[in-house]
C-alpha positions as CSV (number, residue, x, y, z in Angstrom):
1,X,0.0,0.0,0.0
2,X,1.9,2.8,0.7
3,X,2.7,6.0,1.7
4,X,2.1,10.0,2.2
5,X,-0.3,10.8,4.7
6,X,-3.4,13.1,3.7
7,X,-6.7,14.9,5.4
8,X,-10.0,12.9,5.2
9,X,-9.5,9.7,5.9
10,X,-11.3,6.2,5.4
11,X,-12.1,4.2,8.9
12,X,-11.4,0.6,6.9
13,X,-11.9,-2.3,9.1
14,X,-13.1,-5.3,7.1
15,X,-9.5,-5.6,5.2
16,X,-8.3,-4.3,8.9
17,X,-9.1,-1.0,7.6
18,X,-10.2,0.4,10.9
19,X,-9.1,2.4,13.4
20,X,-5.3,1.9,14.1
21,X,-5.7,0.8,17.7
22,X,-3.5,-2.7,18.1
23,X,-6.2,-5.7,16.8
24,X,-6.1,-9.0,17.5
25,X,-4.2,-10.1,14.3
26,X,-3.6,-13.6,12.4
27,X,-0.2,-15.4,12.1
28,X,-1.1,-17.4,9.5
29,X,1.8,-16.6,6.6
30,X,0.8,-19.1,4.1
31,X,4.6,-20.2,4.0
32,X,5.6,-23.5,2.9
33,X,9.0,-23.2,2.8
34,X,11.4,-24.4,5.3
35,X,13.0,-22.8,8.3
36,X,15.9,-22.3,10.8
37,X,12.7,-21.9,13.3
38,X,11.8,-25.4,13.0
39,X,15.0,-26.3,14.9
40,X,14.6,-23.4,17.1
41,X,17.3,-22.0,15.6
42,X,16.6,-18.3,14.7
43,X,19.9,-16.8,15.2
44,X,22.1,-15.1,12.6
45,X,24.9,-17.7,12.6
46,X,22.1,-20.3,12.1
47,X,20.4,-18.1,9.6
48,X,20.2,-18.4,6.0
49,X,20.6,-15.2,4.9
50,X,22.4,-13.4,1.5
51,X,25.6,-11.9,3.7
52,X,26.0,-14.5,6.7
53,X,25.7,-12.5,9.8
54,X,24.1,-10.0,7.9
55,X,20.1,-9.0,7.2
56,X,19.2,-7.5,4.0
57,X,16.2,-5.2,3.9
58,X,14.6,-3.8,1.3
59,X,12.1,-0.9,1.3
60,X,10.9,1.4,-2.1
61,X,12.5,5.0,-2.7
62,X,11.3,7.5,-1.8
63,X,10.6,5.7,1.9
64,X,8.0,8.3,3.1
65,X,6.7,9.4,6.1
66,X,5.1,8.4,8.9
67,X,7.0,5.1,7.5
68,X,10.3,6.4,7.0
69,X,11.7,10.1,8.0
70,X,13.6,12.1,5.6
71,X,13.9,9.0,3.4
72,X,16.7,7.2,5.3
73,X,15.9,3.8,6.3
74,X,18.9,3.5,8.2
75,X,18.5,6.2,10.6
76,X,15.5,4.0,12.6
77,X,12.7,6.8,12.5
78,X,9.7,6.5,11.6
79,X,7.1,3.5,12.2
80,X,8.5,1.1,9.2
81,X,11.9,1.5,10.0
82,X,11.8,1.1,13.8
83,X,10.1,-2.3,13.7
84,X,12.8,-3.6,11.3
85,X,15.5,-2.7,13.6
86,X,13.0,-4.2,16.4
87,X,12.4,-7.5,14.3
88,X,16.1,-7.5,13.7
89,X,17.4,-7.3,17.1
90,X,14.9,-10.0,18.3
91,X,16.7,-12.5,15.8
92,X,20.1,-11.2,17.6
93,X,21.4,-8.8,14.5
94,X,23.0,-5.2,16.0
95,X,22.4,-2.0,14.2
96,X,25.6,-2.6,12.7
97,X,24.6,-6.2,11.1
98,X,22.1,-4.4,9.1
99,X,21.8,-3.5,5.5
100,X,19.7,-1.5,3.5
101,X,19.0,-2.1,-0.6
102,X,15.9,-0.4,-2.2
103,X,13.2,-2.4,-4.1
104,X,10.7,-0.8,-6.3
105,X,7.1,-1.8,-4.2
106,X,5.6,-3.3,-7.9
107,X,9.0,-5.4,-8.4
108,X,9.3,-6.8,-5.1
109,X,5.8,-8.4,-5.3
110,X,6.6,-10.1,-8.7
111,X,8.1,-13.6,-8.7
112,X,11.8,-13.8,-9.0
113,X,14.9,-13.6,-7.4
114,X,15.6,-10.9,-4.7
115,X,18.2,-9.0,-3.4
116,X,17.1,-8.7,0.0
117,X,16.1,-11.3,3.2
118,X,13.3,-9.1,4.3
119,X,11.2,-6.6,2.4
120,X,9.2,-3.7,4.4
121,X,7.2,-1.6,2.5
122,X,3.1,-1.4,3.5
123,X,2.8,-4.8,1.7
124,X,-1.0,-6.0,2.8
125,X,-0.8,-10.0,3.3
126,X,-3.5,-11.2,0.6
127,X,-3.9,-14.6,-1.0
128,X,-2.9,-13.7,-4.4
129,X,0.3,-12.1,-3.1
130,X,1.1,-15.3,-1.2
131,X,1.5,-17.3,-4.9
132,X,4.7,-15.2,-5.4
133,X,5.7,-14.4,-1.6
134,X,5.9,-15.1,1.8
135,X,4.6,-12.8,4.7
136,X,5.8,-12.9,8.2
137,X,3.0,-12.4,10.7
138,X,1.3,-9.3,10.1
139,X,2.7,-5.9,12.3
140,X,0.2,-3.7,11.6
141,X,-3.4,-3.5,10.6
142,X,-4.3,-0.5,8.5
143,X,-7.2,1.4,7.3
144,X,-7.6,3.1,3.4
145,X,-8.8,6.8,3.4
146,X,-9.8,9.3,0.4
147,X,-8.2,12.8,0.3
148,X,-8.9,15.7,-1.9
149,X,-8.2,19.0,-2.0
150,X,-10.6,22.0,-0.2
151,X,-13.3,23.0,-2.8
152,X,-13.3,19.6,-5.0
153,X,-16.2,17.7,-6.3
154,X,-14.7,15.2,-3.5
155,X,-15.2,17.9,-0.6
156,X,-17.5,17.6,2.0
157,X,-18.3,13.5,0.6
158,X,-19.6,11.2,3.5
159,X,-20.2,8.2,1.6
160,X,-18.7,6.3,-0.9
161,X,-22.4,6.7,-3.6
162,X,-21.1,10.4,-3.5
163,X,-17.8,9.8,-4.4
164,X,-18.9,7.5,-7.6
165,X,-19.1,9.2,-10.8
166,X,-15.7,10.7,-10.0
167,X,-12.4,10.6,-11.5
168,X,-10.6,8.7,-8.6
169,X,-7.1,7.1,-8.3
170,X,-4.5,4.9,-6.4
171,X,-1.2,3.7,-6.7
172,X,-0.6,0.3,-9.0
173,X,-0.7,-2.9,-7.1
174,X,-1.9,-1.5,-3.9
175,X,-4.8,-2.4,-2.0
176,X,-5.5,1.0,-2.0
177,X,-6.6,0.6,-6.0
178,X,-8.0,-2.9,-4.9
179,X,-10.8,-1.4,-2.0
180,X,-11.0,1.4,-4.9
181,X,-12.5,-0.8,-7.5
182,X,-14.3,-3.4,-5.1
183,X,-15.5,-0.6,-2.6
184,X,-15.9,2.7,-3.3
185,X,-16.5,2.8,-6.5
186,X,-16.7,-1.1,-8.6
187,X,-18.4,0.5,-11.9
188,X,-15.7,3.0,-12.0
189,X,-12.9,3.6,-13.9
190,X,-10.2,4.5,-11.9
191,X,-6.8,6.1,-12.4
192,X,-3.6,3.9,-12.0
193,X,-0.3,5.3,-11.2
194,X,3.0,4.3,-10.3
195,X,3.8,6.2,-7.2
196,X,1.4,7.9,-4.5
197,X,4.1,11.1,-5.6
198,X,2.4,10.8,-9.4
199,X,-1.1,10.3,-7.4
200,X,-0.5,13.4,-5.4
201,X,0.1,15.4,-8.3
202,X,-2.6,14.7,-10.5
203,X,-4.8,15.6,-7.5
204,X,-3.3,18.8,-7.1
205,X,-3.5,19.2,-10.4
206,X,-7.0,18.5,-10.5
207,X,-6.6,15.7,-12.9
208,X,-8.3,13.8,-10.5
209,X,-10.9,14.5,-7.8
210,X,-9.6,12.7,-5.0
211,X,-7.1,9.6,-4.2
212,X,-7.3,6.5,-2.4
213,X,-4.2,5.9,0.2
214,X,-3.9,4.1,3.5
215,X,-4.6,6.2,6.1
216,X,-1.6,7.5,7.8
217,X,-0.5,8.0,4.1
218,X,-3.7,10.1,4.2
219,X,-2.6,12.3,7.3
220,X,0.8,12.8,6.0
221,X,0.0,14.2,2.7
222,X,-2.7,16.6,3.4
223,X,-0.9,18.0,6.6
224,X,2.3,18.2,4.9
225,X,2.6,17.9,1.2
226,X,-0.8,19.0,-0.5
227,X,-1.9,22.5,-0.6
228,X,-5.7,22.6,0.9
229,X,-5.4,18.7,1.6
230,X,-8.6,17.2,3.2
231,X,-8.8,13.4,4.7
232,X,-12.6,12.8,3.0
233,X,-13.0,9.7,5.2
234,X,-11.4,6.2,6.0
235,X,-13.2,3.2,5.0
236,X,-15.6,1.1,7.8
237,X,-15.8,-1.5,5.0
238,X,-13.6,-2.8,2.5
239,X,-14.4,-6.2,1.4
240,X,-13.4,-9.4,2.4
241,X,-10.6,-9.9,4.6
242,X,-8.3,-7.5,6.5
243,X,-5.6,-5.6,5.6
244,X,-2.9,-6.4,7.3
245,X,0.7,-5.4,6.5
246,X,3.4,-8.0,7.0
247,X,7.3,-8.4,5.9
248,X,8.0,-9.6,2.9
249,X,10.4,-12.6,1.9
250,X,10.9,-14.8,-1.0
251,X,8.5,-17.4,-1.6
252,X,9.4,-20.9,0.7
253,X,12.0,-18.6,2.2
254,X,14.4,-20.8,5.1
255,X,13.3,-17.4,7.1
256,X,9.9,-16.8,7.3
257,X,9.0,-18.5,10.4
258,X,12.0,-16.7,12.2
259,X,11.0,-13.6,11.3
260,X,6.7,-14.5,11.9
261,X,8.2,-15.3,15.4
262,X,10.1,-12.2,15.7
263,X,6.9,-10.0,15.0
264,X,5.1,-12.2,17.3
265,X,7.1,-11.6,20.2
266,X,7.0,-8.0,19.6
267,X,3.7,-8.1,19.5
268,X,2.8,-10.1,22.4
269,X,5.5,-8.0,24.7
270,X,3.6,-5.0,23.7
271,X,6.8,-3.2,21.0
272,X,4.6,-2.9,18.4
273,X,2.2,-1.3,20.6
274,X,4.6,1.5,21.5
275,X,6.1,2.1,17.9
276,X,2.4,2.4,16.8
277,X,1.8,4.7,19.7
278,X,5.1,6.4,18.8
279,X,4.7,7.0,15.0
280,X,1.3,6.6,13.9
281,X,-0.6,7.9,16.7
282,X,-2.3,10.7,14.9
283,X,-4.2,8.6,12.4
284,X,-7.0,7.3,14.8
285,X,-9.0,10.2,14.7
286,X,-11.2,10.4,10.9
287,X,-14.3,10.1,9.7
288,X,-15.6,6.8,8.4
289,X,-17.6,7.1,5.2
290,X,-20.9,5.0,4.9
């Protein structure tokens, strides 16, 4: 999904698009592959990984806020980064034994090989996904919103039949396009582009009337990167399942289930809590759109 907050925002629980308070969340990760975890042994001389003694991870650039701050994965800010560093010090890795490589959000979903052992970039877990990738547990459960700009044909919208007839857009290969043509608007012919940066400035632009985002995406860009931004609501449903975002790895990876555990202690100690608390805190106030 991913990635500049904005001003009306979509309350999304049914894909876990709801408010951002910590949920009850499923571990299931679809993996098949094998693991280091099945021995109990999910430490980094034990690990598989590209560089022994080294983790790889992989986010998109630009990383952007509240994820990432000032695009520098390595500096632990912002609520993406700091759970990797968390994940990676519960497998034993130091600050030091950890690198960063950038992976376009579209590529790293495609099957392949990759340059990286983890991947963290607001990937939602879904099934089709899972024929390509693994997921770890998921870390955070997120809800889609709709911005606009003050005075639009989007403006002052409280449901999603007022939105429809629109031009509308989101970000390729999101879920954020997915809820927009299964949710908001199914008979609709939305606008696909490659970044939320492109998305951002059609809408400013007024090539479009409003964009679909996740929602601390949504806060982001209408507090700090559109002019007149407005969250028009976050989403109360958005179709089957819940949106849940998890790591990334290759598909049958020999670390998924090291890394699931990883986020799974962090979630049960209460970590993820706190970082959520820490960097994301802003996003559970927004209207829900019927």
């Amino acid at each position: 999904m991913r990635r500049r907050p904005i001003t009306l925002v979509l309350a999304a629980t049914a894909l876990a698009l709801a408010a951002c308070a910590p949920q009850e969340e499923s571990t299931d990760t679809g993996s098949t592959g094998g693991s280091a975890a099945a021995t109990g042994a999910c430490t980094p001389d034990e690990l598989d990984t590209l560089e022994p003694g080294t983790l790889t991870i992989a986010t998109d650039q630009p990383a952007y806020e509240p994820w990432f701050v000032d695009d520098t994965p390595e500096n632990g800010q912002g609520f993406e980064s700091a759970v990797a560093y968390a994940v990676a010090e519960q497998l034993g890795y130091a600050e030091d034994d950890v690198t960063w490589t950038r992976v376009p959000f579209n590529a790293a979903i495609q099957p392949g090989p990759r340059p990286f052992d983890v991947d963290v970039n607001q990937f939602s877990i879904t099934e089709e996904r899972r024929q390509a990738v693994d997921f770890s547990s998921p870390y955070y459960t997120v809800s889609q919103a709709v911005i606009t700009t003050a005075g639009s044909a989007a403006d002052g919208a409280t449901s999603t039949e007022e939105l429809r007839g629109l031009r509308l857009g989101a970000q390729v290969a999101t879920t954020s396009l997915q809820v927009l043509t299964d949710v908001i608007a199914p008979e609709s012919d939305p606008v696909v582009f490659n970044t939320n940066d492109d998305a951002k400035l059609a809408l400013q632009n007024g090539q479009v009337d409003a964009i679909v985002v996740d929602l601390p995406t949504a806060f982001f860009i209408t507090a700090a990167e559109l002019d007149d931004g407005v969250i028009v609501g976050q989403l109360e449903d958005s179709g089957e399942g819940g949106d849940q975002f998890g790591l990334l790895l290759a598909k049958d990876s020999p670390l998924t289930d090291c890394v699931s555990q990883a986020v799974d202690a962090l979630r049960e100690d209460g970590t993820l809590a706190d970082l959520e608390q820490q960097w994301l805190s802003d996003v559970a106030d927004a209207p829900v759109l019927s």
